[in-house]
C-alpha positions as CSV (number, residue, x, y, z in Angstrom):
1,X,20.0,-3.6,42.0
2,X,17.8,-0.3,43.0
3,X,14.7,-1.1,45.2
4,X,11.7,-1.0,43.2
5,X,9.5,2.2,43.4
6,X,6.9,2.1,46.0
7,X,4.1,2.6,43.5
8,X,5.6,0.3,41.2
9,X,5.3,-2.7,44.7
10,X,1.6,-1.4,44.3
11,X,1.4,-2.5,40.7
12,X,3.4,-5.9,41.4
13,X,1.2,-6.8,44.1
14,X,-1.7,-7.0,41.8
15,X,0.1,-8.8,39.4
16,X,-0.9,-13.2,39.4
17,X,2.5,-15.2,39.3
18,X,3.3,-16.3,35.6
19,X,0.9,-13.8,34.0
20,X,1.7,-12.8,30.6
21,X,2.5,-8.6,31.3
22,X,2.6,-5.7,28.3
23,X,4.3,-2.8,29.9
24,X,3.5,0.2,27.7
25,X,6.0,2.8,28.2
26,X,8.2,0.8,30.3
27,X,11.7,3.0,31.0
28,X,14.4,1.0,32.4
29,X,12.8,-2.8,32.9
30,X,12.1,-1.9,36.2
31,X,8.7,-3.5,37.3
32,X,9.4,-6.1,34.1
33,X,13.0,-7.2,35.8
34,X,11.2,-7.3,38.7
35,X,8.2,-9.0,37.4
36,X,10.1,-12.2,35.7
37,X,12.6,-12.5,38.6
38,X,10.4,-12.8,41.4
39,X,6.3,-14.2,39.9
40,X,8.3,-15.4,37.3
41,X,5.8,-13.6,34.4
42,X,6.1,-13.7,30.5
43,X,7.2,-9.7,29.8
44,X,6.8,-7.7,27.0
45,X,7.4,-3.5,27.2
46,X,7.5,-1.1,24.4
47,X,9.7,2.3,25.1
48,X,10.2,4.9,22.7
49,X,14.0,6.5,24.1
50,X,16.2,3.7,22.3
51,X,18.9,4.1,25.4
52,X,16.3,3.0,28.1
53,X,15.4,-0.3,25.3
54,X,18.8,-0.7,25.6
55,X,19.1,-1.0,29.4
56,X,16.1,-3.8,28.9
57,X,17.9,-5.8,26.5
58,X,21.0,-5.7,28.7
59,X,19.1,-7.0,31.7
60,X,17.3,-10.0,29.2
61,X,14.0,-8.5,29.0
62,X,12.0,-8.3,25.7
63,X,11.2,-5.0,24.9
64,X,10.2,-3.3,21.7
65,X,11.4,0.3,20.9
66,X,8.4,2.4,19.6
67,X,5.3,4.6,19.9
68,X,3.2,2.7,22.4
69,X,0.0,4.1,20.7
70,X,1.5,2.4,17.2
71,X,3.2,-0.6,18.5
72,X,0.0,-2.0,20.9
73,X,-2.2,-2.4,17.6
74,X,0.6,-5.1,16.4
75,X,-0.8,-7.5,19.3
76,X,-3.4,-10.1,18.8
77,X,-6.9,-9.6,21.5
78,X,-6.2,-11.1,24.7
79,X,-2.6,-11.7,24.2
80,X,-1.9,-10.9,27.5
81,X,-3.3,-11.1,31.2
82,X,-2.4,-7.9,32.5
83,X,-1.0,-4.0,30.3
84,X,0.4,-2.0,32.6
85,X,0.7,1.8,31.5
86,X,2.9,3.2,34.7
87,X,3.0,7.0,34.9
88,X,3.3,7.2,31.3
89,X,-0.9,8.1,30.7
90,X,-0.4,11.6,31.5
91,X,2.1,12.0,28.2
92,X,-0.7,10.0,25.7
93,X,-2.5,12.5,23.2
94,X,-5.5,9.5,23.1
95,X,-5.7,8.6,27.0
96,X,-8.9,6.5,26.4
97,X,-8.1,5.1,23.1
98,X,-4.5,3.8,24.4
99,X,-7.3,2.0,27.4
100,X,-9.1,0.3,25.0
101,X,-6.3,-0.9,23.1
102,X,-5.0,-2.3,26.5
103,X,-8.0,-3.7,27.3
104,X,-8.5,-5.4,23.9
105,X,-4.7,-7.0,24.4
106,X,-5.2,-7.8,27.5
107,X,-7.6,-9.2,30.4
108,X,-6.7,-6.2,32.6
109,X,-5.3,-2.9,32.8
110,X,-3.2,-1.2,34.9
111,X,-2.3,2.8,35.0
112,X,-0.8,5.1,37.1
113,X,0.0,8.9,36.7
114,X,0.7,11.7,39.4
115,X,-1.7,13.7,40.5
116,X,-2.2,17.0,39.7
117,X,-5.2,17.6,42.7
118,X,-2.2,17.0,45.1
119,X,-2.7,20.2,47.8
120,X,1.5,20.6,47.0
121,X,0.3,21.6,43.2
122,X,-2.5,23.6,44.4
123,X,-0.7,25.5,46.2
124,X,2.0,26.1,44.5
125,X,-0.3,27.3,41.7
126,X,-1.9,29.3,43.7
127,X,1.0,31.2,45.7
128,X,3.3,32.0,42.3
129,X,0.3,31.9,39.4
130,X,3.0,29.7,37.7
131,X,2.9,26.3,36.3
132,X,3.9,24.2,39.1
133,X,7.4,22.7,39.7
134,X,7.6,19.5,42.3
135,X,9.3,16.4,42.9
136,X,7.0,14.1,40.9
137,X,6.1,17.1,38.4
138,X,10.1,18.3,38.0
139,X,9.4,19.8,34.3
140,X,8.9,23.2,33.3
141,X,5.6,24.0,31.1
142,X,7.9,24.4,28.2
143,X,9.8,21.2,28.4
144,X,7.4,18.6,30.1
145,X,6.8,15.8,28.5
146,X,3.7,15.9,30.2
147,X,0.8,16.9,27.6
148,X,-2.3,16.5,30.2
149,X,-2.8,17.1,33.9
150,X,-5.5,15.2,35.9
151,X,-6.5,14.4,39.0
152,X,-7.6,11.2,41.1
153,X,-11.1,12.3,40.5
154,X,-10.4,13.7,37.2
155,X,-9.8,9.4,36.5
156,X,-12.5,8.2,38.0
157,X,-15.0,10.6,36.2
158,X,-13.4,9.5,33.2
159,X,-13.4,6.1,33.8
160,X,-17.1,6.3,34.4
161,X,-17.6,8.6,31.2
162,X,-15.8,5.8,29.0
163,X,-17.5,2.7,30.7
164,X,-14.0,1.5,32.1
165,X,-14.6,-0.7,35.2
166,X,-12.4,0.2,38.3
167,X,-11.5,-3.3,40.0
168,X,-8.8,-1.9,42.5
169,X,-7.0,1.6,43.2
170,X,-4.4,2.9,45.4
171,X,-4.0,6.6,46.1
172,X,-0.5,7.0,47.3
173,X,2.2,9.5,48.7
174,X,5.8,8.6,47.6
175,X,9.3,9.7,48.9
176,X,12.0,7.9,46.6
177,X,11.1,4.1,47.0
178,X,9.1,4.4,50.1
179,X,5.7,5.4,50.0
180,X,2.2,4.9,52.3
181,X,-1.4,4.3,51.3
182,X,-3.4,8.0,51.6
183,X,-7.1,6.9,52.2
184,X,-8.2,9.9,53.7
185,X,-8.9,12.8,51.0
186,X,-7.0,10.7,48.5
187,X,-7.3,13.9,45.6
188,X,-6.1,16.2,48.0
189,X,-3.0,14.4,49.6
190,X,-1.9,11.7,47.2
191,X,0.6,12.3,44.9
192,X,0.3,9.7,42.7
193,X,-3.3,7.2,42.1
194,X,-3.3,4.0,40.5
195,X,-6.2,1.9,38.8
């Protein structure tokens, strides 16, 4: 079994033991496998790429393939304690519809995306004039799935703009599964944020 991403530990530390969890955009099962085996949680995830639903099933976790915009409006208000929408918010055409749909399902919501303010993108932008290349960002512009770039900041301005309350964030620096907390210029030295 891989070790669980560090900003994924983030997300399961927040998580109550025996919650009921919608994981939109859930890849492999990771934080769900995770999630059920260790807090023992009720999982649901919806994934588009049938192969990754695939991995799920094989590891026992329920998970619907699907658009997650389409598939979320299927579920009843407050069906769940916690939707979790891990570094997929960044690929989502409706980025505050999607949060009300996950706040309507659920208690709480959970998102995470990297950050484009990270001084690594900056500069990279600013030394080549070229859409930037990095570990957490390892698309070209042409074949990203990625469809919009923000920033820490960029969230919590939106956040504020929609009237979504921000109980808890982490701005974070990640290499493979280990990470570290970045509370000093967060937008500026974190590569990934999570609310």
């Amino acid at each position: 079994m891989m070790p669980l991403r560090y900003d994924l530990k983030i997300i399961a530390s927040w998580i109550a033991p025996g919650a009921r969890i919608l994981e939109l955009g859930c890849g492999e099962g990771d934080l769900l496998d995770w999630l059920k085996r260790e807090k023992q949680v009720i999982e649901r995830g919806i994934e588009i790429k049938e192969s990754k639903v695939v991995k799920c099933i094989e590891r026992g976790l329920s998970v619907l393939q699907g658009d997650i915009n389409e598939e979320i409006q299927d579920y009843p208000d407050n069906a769940f304690d916690y939707a979790i929408c891990s570094q997929t918010l960044q690929q989502v055409y409706a980025p505050s519809e999607l949060i009300r749909s996950m706040l309507r399902v659920a208690k709480m919501g959970v998102v995470s995306f990297p950050n484009f303010g990270h001084i690594k993108i900056r500069t990279q932008l600013a030394a080549t004039g070229k859409a930037p290349v990095t570990k957490e960002l390892p698309y070209s512009w042409h074949d990203t799935p990625n469809i919009r770039v923000l920033s820490l900041d960029d969230f919590k301005e939106f956040a504020d703009q929609a009237g979504f309350k921000i109980l808890k964030k982490a701005a974070i620096h990640t290499k493979g599964d280990q990470g570290k907390m970045v509370t000093i210029l967060p937008n500026l030295f974190a590569t990934y944020g999570i609310f």
